[in-house]
C-alpha positions in Angstrom: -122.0 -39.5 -43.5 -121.2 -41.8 -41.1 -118.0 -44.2 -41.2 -120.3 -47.1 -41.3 -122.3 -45.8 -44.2 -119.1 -45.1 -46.0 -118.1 -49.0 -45.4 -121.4 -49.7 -47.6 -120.8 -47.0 -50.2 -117.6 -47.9 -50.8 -118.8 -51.7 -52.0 -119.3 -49.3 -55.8 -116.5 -49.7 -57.7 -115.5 -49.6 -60.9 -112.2 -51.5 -62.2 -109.6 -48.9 -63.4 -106.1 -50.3 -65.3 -106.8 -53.6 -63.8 -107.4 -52.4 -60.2 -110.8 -51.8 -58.6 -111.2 -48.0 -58.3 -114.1 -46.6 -55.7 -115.4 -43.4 -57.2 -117.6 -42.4 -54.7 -115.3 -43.2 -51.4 -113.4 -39.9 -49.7 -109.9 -39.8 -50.5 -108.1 -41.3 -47.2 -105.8 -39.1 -44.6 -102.0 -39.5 -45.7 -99.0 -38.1 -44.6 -98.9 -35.7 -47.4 -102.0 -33.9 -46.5 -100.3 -30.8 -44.4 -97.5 -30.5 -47.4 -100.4 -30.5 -49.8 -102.4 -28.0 -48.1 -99.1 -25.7 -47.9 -98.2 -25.9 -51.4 -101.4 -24.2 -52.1 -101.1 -21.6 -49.4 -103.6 -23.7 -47.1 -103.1 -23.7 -43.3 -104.7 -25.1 -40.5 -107.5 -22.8 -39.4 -108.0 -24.8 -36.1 -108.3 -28.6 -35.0 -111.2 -30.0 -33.3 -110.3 -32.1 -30.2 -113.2 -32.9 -28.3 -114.5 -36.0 -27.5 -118.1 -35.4 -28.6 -117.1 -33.8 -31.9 -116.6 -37.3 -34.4 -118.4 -36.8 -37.3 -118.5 -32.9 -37.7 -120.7 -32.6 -41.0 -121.1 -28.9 -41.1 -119.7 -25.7 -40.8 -121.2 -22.0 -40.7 -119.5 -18.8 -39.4 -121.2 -17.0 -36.4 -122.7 -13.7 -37.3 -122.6 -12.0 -34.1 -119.8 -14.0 -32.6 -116.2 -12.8 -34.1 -114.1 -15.8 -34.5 -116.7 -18.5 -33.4 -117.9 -21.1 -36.3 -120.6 -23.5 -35.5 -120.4 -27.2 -36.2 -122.5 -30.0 -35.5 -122.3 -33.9 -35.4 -123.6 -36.1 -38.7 -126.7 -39.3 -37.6 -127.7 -41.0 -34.7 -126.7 -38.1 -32.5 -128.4 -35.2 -30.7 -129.5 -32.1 -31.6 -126.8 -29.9 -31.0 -124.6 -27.2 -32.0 -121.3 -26.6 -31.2 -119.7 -23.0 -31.0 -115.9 -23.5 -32.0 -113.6 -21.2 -30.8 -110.7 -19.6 -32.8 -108.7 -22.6 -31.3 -111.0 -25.1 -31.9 -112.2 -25.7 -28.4 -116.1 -25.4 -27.8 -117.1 -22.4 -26.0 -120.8 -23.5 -26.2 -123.1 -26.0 -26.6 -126.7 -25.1 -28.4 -129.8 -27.7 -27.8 -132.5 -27.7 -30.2 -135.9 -28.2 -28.7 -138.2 -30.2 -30.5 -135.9 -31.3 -33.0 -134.7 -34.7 -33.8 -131.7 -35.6 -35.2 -131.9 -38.6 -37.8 -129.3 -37.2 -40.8 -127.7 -33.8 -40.2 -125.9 -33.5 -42.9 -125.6 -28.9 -43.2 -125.6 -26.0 -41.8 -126.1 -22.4 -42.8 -126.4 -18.7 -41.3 -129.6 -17.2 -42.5 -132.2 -14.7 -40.8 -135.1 -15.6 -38.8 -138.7 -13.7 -39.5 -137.8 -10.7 -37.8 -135.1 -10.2 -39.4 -132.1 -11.1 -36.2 -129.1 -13.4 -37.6 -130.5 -17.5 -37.1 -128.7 -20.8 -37.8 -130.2 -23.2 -39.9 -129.7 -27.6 -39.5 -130.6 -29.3 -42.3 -131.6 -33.1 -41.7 -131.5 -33.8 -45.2 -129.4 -37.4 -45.5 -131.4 -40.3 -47.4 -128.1 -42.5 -47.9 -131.0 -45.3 -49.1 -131.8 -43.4 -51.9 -135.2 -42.3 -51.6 -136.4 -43.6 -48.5 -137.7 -40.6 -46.5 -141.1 -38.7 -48.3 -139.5 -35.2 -46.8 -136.9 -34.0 -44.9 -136.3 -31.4 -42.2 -134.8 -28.3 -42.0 -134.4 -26.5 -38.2 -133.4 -22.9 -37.7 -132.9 -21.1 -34.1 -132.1 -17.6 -33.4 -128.3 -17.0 -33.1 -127.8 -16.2 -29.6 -126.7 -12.8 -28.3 -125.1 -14.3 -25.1 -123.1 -17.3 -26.6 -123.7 -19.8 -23.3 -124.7 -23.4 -23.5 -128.0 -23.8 -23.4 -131.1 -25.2 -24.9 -133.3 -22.9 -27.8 -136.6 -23.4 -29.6 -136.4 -24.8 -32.7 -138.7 -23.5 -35.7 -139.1 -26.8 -38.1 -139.7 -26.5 -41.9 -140.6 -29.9 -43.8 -138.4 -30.2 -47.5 -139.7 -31.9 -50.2 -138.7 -32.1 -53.8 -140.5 -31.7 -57.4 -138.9 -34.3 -58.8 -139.1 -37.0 -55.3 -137.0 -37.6 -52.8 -133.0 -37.9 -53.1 -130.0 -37.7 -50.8 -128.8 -34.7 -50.2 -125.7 -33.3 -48.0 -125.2 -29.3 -49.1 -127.6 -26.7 -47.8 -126.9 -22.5 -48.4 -128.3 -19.8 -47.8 -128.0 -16.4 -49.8 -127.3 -13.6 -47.2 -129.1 -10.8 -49.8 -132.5 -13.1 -50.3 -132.9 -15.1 -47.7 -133.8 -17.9 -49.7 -132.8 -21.7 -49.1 -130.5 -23.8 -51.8 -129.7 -27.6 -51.0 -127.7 -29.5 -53.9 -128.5 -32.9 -54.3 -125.4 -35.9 -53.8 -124.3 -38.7 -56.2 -123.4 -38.3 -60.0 -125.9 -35.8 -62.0 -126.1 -33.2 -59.2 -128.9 -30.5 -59.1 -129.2 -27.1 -56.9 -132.8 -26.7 -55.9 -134.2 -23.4 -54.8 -136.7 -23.4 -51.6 -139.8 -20.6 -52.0 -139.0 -16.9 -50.9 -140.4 -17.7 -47.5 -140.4 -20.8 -46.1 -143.8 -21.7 -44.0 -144.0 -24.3 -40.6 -147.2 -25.5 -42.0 -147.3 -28.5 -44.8 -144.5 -29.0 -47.0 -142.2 -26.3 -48.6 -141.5 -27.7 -52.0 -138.4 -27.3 -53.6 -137.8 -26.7 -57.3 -134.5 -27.7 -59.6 -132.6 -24.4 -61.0 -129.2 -25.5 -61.8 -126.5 -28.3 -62.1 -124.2 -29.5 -59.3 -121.0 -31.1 -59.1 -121.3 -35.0 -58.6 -120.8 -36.1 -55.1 -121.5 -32.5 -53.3 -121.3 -32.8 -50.2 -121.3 -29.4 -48.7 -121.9 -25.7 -49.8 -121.9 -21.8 -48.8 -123.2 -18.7 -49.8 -120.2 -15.8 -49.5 -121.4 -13.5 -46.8 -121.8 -10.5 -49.3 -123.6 -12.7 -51.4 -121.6 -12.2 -54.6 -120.1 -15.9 -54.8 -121.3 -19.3 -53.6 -119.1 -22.6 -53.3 -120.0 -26.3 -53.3 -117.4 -28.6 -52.5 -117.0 -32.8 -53.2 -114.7 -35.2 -51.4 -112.2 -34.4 -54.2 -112.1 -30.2 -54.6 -114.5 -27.6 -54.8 -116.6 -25.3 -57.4 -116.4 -21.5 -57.1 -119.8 -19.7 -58.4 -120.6 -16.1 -59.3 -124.2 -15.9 -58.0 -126.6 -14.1 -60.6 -129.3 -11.4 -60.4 -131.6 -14.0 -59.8 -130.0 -14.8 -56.7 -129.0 -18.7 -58.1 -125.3 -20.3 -58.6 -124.6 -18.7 -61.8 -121.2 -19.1 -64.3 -118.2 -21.1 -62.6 -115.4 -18.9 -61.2 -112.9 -21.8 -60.7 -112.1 -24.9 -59.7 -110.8 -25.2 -56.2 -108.0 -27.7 -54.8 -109.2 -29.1 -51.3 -106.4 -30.8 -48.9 -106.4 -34.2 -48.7 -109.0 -35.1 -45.7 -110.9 -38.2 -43.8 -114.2 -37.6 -45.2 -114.2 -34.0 -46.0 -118.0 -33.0 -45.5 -117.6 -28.9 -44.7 -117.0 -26.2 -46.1 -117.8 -21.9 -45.2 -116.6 -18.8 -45.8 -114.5 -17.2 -43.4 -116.5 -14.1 -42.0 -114.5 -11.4 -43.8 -115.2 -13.4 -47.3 -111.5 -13.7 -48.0 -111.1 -17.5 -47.0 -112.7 -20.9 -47.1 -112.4 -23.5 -44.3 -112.6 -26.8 -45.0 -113.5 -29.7 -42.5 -113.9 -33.1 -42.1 -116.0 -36.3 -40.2 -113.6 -37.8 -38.1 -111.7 -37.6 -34.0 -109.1 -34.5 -33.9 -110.2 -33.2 -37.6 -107.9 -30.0 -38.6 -110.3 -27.3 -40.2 -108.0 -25.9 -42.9 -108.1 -22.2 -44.3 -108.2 -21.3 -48.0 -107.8 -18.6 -49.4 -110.1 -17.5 -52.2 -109.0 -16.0 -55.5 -108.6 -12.3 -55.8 -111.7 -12.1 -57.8 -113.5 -13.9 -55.7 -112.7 -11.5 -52.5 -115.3 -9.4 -51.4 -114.8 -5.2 -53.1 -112.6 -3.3 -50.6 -114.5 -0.5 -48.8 -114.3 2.7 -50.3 -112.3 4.9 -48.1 -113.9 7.6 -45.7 -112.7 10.5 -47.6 -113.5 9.7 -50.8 -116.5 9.0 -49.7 -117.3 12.2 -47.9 -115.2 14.3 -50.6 -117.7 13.2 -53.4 -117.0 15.9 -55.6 -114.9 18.1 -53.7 -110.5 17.3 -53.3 -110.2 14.7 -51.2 -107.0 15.9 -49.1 -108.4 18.7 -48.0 -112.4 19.2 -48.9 -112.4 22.4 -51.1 -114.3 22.4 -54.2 -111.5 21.7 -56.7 -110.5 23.8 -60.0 -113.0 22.2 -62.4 -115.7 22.6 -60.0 -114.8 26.1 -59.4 -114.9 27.1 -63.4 -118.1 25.4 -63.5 -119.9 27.2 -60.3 -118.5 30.5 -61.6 -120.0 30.0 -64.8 -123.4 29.1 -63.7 -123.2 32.6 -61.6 -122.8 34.4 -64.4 -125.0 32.7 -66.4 -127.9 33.3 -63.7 -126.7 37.3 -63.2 -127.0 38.3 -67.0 -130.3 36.3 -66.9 -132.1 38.3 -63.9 -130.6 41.1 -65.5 -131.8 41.0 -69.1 -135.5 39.8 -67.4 -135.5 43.2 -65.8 -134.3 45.4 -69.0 -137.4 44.1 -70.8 -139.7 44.2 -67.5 -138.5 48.4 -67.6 -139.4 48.4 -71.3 
């Protein structure tokens, strides 16, 4: 959301103790916002500093790219996509054909219909409440080659059961494909797209869970076993169900103090969130995610290939040996009483 926008918001207030209290503004920049991040064992991921990054209002980790997230710019921009490097600097610029650019407001990392890693926009910001009839969602193909240059855009037209509503959180589950965006303001809801979303007429999406109030960003983990939504204020860690949904809350997250804090992913490996924020020279912090919350370590190569046999050195091991013994003899006296009676 822009700065502008915010100016409006920020006219609700309520009085608290005698002083007027804005409940919906982002909690300012201070001083204290690097000490606060390190008490938690937050650091700085990366900062952005260029001039045509000022209101980055989404973040999503490259697929193909190692160390490259994406970002791109909130309203009354273009349609672009910035590749971040692992120092912050763009080391790409993506155009999107054919798409416009009135509210971005999220980003993702999805699949496209064959199946090859994509990157979904979502232009889903309504900041008057109701205004638009749908909203947009663009996806391109994440690029092999990672060059500036300008891609074809597939567009998918959002609408919801209940009518419209402002929105700023799209994710996407990595296991099903399928498209989540959680509505903003107080009395949140997570709505769930259809399996497959279709270019033609309007993909209608359908309310499945509560949200945090004020949500303004979200992720799927990229095994798919957790999912986060954050607010201006902290952030909700999810198990995800069978179903594929946001399921039970895993915890309540601390955020550092930020600008307008509007982004939030998972770091590639799962272990990590980074955090980001609207705003000229934003730092992208790094969080790092409960234990539970961290993907399964890998089972190692030996155990795996020494599935019933001693791991250190791949020979069938005492119990095993007892057992195939047995079943020897077992077999032997059987052929051999079969052929007593066969003589008789």
């Amino acid at each position: 959301m822009s700065a502008r926008r915010t100016a409006v918001r920020a006219g609700t207030a309520i009085a608290l103790a005698g002083a007027p209290v804005c409940l919906l503004c982002p909690t300012p920049a201070s001083a204290g916002t690097a000490a606060a991040g390190t008490a938690r064992g937050d650091t700085v991921a990366f900062t952005i500093r260029d001039e045509r990054i000022t209101e980055s209002s989404g973040l999503a980790a490259s697929a193909l790219h190692p160390g490259v997230v994406y970002t791109h710019n909130d309203s009354g921009g273009v349609p672009k996509v910035y590749a971040l490097g692992p120092d912050g600097r763009v080391v790409a610029v993506l155009t999107l054909a054919g798409a416009g650019a009135r509210d971005w407001e999220a980003m993702a990392i999805g699949k496209d219909g064959r199946g090859r890693p994509a990157i979904f926009v979502a232009d889903i910001g309504d900041n008057l409440g109701g205004a638009w009839p749908y909203v947009t969602v663009y996806r391109i193909t994440e690029p092999t080659r990672l060059v500036s240059r300008t891609l074809p855009a597939t567009r998918f037209r959002i609408k919801y059961e209940d009518g419209p509503r402002n929105a700023e959180t799209m994710m996407i589950n990595p296991r099903t494909n399928r498209l989540y965006i959680v509505s903003k303001l107080f009395g949140g809801k997570i709505y769930e797209a259809p399996a497959r979303l279709r270019t033609g007429g309007f993909n209608v999406l359908r309310k499945v869970g509560d949200a945090p109030a004020i949500a303004t960003d979200g992720a799927f983990a990229p095994d798919g076993r957790t999912c986060v939504i954050r607010t201006y204020f902290g952030a909700r860690l999810y198990s995800v169900g069978a179903d594929g949904r946001p399921g039970k809350t895993i915890e309540s997250l601390g955020v550092p103090a930020q600008k307008q804090g509007e982004s939030v992913t998972y770091t590639a490996d799962g272990r990590s969130l980074l955090v980001g924020s609207e705003g000229r020279n934003q730092p992208v912090y790094r969080l790092p995610l409960p234990e539970r919350a961290r993907p399964a370590p890998a089972p190692s190569p030996g155990k795996a290939a020494g599935a019933g046999k001693d791991a250190t050195d791949g020979r069938l091991d005492s119990a095993d040996t007892r057992m195939a013994l047995f079943l020897a003899l077992g077999i032997t006296a059987a052929v051999g009483y079969g052929l007593v009676r066969r003589r008789r």
